[in-house]
C-alpha positions as CSV (number, residue, x, y, z in Angstrom):
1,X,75.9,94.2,99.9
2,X,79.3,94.8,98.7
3,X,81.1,92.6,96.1
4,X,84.8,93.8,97.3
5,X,86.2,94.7,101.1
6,X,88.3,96.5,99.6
7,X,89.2,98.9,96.4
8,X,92.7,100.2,95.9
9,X,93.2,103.2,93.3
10,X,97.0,104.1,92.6
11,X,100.0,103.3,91.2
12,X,101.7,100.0,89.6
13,X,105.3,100.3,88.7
14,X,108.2,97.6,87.2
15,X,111.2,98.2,89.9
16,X,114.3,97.7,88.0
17,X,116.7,96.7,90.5
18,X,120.8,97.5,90.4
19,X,123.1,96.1,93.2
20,X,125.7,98.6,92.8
21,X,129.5,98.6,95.0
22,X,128.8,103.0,95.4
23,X,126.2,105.0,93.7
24,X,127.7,107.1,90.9
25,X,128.6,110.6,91.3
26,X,128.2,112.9,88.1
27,X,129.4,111.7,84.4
28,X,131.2,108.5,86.5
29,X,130.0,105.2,85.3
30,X,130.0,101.9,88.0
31,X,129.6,98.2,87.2
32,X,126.3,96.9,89.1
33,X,125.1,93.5,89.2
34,X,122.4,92.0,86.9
35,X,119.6,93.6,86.9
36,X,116.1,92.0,88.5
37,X,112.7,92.9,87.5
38,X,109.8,92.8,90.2
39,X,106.1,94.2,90.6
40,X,105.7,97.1,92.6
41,X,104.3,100.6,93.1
42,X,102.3,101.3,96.3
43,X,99.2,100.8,94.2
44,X,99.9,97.4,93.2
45,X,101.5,96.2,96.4
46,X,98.3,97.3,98.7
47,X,96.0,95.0,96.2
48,X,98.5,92.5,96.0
49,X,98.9,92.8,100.2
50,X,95.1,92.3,100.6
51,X,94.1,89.4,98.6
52,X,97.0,87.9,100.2
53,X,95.7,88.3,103.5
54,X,92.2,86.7,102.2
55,X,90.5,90.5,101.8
56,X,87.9,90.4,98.4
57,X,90.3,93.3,96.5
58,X,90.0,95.3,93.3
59,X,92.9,97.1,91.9
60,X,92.0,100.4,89.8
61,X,95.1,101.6,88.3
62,X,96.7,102.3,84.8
63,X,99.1,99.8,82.7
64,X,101.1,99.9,79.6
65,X,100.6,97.6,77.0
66,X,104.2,96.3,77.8
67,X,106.0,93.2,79.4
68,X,106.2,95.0,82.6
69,X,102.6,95.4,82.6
70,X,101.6,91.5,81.8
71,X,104.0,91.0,84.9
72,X,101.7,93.5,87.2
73,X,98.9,91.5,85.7
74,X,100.2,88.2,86.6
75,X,101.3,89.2,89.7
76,X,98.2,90.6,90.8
77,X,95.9,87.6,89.5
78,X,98.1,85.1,91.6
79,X,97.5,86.7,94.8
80,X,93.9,86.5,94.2
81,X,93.2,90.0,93.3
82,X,90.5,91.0,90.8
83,X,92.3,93.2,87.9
84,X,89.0,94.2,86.2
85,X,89.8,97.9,87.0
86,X,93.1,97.6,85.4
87,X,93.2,99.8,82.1
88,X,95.7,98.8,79.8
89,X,97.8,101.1,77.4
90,X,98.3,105.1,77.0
91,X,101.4,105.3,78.4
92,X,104.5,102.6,78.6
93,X,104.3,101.0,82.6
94,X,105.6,102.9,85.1
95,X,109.3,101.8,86.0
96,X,110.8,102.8,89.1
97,X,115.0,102.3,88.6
98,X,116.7,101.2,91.6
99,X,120.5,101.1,92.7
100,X,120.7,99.5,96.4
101,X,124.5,99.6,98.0
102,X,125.7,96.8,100.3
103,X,124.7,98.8,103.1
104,X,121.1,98.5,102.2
105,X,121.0,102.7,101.2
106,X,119.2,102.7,97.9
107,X,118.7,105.5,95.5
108,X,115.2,105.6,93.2
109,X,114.1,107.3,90.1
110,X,110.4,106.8,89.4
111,X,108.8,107.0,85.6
112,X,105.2,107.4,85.9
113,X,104.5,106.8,82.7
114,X,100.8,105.3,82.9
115,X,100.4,105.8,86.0
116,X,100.5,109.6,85.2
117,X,97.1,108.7,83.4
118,X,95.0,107.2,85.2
119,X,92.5,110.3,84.9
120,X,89.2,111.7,86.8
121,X,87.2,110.3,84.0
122,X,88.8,107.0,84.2
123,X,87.5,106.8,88.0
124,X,83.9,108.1,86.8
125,X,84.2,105.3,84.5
126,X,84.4,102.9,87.1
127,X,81.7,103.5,89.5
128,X,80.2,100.4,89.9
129,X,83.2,99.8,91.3
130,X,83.2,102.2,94.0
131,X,79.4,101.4,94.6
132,X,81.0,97.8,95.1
133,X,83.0,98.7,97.9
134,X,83.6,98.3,101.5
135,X,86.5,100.7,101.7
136,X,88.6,102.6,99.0
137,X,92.0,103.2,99.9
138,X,95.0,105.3,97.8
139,X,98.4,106.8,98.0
140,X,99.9,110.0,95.9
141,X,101.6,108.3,93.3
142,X,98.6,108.9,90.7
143,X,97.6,112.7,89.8
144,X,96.3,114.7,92.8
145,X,93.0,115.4,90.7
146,X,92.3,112.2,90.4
147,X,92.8,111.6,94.1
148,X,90.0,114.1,94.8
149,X,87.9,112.5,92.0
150,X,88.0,109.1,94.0
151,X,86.8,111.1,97.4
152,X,84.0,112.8,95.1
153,X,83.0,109.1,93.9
154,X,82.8,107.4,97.3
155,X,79.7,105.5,98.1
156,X,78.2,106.4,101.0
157,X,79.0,104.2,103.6
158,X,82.1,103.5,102.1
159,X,85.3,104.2,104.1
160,X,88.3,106.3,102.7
161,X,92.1,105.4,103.5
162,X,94.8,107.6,102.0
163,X,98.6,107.2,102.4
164,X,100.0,110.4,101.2
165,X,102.7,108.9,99.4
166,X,104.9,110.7,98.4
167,X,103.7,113.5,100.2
168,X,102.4,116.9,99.3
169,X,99.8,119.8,100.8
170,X,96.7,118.1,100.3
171,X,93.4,120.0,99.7
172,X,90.6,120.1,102.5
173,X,88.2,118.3,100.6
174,X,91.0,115.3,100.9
175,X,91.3,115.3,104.2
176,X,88.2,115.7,105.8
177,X,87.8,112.4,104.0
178,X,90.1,110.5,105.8
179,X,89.7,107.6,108.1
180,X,92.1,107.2,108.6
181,X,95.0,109.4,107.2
182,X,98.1,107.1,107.6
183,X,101.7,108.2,107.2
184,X,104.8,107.8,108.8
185,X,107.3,110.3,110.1
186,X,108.5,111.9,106.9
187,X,104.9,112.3,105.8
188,X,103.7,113.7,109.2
189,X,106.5,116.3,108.5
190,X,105.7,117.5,105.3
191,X,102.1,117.5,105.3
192,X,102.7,119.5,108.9
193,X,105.0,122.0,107.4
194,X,106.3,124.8,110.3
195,X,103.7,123.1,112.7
196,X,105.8,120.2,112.6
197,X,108.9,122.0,114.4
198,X,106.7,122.5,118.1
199,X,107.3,119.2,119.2
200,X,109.6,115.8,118.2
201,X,106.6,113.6,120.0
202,X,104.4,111.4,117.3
203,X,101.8,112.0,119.7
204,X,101.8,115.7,119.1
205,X,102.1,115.2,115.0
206,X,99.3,113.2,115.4
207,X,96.7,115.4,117.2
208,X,98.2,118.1,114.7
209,X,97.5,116.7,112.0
210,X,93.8,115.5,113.2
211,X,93.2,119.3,113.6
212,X,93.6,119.5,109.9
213,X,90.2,117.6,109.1
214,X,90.6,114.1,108.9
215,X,88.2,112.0,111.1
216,X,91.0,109.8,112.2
217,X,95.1,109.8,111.8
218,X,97.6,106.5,112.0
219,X,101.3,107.2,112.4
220,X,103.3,104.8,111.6
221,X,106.8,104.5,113.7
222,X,108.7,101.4,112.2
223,X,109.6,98.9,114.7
224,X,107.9,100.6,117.3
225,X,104.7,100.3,116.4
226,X,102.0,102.9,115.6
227,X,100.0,105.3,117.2
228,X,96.0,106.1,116.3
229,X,94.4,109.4,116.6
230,X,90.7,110.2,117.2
231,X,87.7,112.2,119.1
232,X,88.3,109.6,121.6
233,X,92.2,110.3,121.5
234,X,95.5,108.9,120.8
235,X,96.5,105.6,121.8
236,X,99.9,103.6,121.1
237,X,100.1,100.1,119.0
238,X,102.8,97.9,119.9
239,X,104.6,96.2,117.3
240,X,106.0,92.4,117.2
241,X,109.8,92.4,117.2
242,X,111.2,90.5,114.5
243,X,114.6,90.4,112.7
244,X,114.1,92.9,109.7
245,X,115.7,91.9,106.4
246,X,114.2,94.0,104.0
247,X,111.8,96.8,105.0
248,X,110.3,97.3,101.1
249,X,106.6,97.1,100.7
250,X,106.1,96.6,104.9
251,X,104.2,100.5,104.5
252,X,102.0,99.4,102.1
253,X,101.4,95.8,103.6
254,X,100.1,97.9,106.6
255,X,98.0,99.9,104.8
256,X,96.5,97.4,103.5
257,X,95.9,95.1,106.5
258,X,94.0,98.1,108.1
259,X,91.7,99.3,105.2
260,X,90.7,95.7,105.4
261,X,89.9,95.1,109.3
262,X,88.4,98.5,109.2
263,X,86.1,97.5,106.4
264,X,85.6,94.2,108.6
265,X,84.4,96.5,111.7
266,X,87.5,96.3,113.8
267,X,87.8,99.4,115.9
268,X,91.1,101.2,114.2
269,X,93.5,100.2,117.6
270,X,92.7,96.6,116.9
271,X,92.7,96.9,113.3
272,X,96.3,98.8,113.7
273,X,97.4,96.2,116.0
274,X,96.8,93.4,113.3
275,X,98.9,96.0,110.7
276,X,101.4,96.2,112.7
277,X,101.5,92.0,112.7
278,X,101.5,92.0,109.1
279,X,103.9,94.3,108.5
280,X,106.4,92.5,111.0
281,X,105.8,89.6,109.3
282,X,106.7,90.8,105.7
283,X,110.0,92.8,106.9
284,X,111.2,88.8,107.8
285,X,111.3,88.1,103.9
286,X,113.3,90.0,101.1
287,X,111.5,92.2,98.2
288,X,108.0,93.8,98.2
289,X,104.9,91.7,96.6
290,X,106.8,88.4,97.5
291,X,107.1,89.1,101.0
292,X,104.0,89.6,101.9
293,X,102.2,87.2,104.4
294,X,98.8,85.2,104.7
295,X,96.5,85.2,107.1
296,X,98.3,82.2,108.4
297,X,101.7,83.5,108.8
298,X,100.3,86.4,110.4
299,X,99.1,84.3,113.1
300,X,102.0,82.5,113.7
301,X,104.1,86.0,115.1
């Protein structure tokens, strides 16, 4: 019945990356190291994660007509993911610049640029699409209207996944879609607001945040695991203990390895569990799209 497992709609940025000795304070200049030039954007990197893992994926998303976007492209195609949803021009590619210190601490400033135009009208364009799919998932790093456009073009026994990335209030409509609604701490926070301050427990956050509409809430606690929140209740995922060298990407890779066990039929502790596994495994590996594992490796932890 359905052509994809899964649909991502959202963002695909160039990160421009600066190894810098010290991040510069105001009107100093500081010598950095050459500059590297790698796909990215939590769009990209969920569709990239995916096909990766052997999931049928679409990306949905907004290009420039630039190097940077022929390198999303490529990138995208040789992880097996289809790019007919990929609308090229408008806009130059969205560029995310990066200065990381030798401590690890890195400092970002994000361009939209297309991604600021992926429009409603450009998701009503695609609705064969939607109609294609098992599950949608997206993340905040496209306009909030079009966010609501996708919920309002689901199929209807399709599955919505939202990582509200970067956060911000989201409207009710939004979240009654959810299943699940998948953030980590900082996200719990902010989409929590005052309600946030009554307890330092996950557990808490998460039933908090269920009250709020959605039909089912993952929080995601770095090398501890997750929890997942329903009508049946909140349970604890353990994670695999690895030796992190890079965390980049490892929330998206997550993301992704859920939408697609949910769209498989996993119940959502199992299909966390295996999340968790995959994004283990691509914390092991330096950088975002490149580190992230097959099925195979994934079954090696």
């Amino acid at each position: 019945m359905y052509d994809y497992d899964l649909l991502v709609v959202g963002s695909a940025n160039a990160d421009l990356v600066i190894g810098v000795e010290r991040r510069p304070g105001a009107g100093e200049t500081v010598l950095g190291s050459d500059l590297a030039v790698h796909p990215g954007g939590k769009g990209a990197n969920q569709a990239v994660a995916a096909a990766r893992l052997g999931a049928r994926t679409a990306l949905l998303a907004r290009v420039g007509d630039d190097d940077h976007g022929r390198l999303l492209l490529d990138s995208l195609r040789e992880a097996g993911a289809d790019t007919v949803g990929v609308l090229v021009g408008g806009a130059p590619t969205g560029v995310a610049l990066i200065t990381v210190d030798p401590s690890g601490d890195n400092s970002i400033v994000v361009s939209p640029g297309a991604n600021g135009r992926l429009t409603p009208s450009d998701v009503r364009a695609a609705a064969s699409l939607f109609h294609a799919s098992r599950v949608v998932s997206t993340q905040l790093e496209i306009p909030l209207e079009t966010v609501v456009e996708v919920v309002r073009s689901l199929a209807p026994d399709s599955r919505f996944v939202l990582n509200p990335s970067p956060p911000r209030p989201l409207p009710s409509e939004v979240l009654a879609a959810c299943d699940p609604l998948i953030v980590n701490e900082h996200e719990a926070k902010v989409i929590l607001g005052d309600s946030a301050e009554v307890s330092d427990e996950p557990e808490d956050w998460a039933r908090l945040l269920l009250a709020k509409g959605p039909r089912s809430v993952v929080v995601t606690l770095g090398g501890e695991g997750a929890l997942v929140a329903s009508s049946a209740g909140v349970t604890r995922v353990p994670s695999v203990k690895v030796e992190a060298v890079d965390t980049t990407g490892a929330g998206d890779a997550f993301t992704a390895a859920l939408a697609w066990r949910l769209g498989t039929g996993e119940p959502l502790a199992e299909a966390a569990a295996y999340a968790a596994r995959v994004g283990a495994a691509t914390v092991t590996k330096e950088g975002a799209q490149v580190s992230f594992p097959t099925a195979a490796e994934v079954a090696e932890l």
